[in-house]
C-alpha positions as CSV (number, residue, x, y, z in Angstrom):
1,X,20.9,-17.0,-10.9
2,X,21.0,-15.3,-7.7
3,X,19.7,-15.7,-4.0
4,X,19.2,-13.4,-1.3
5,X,18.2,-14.0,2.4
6,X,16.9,-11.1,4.6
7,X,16.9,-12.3,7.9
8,X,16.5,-9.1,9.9
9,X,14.0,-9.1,12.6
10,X,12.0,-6.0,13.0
11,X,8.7,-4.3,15.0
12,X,5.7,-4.7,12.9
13,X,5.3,-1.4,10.9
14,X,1.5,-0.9,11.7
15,X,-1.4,0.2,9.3
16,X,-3.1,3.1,9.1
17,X,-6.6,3.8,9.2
18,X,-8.8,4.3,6.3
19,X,-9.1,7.5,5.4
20,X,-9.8,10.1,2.4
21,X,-7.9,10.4,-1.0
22,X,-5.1,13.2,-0.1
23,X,-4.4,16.1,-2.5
24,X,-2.8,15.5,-5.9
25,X,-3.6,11.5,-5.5
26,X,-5.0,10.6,-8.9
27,X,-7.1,7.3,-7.3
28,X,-9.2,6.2,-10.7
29,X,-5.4,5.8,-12.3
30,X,-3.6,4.7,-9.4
31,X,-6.7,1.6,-8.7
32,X,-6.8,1.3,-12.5
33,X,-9.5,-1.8,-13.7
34,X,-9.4,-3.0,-10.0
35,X,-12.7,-2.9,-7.8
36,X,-12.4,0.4,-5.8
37,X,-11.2,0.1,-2.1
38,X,-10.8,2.5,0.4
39,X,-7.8,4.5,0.9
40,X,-5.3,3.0,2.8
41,X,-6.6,-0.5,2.2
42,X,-4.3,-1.3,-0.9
């Protein structure tokens, strides 16, 4: 068995915006059987 704790505080690290598929992404493999979502949103 084993336990870890992270209690380190830390700024939020944001979200970007929505935006389009970049170059060399492969998005049909990389969402597989899932609905399809924006980019950005998964």
């Amino acid at each position: 068995m084993a336990k870890a704790f992270n209690i380190q505080l830390r700024d939020d690290v944001g979200h970007k915006q929505d935006g389009p598929v970049p170059p060399g992404v492969d998005s049909e493999t990389w969402i597989g059987p899932a609905p399809w979502t924006p980019f950005g949103a998964h």
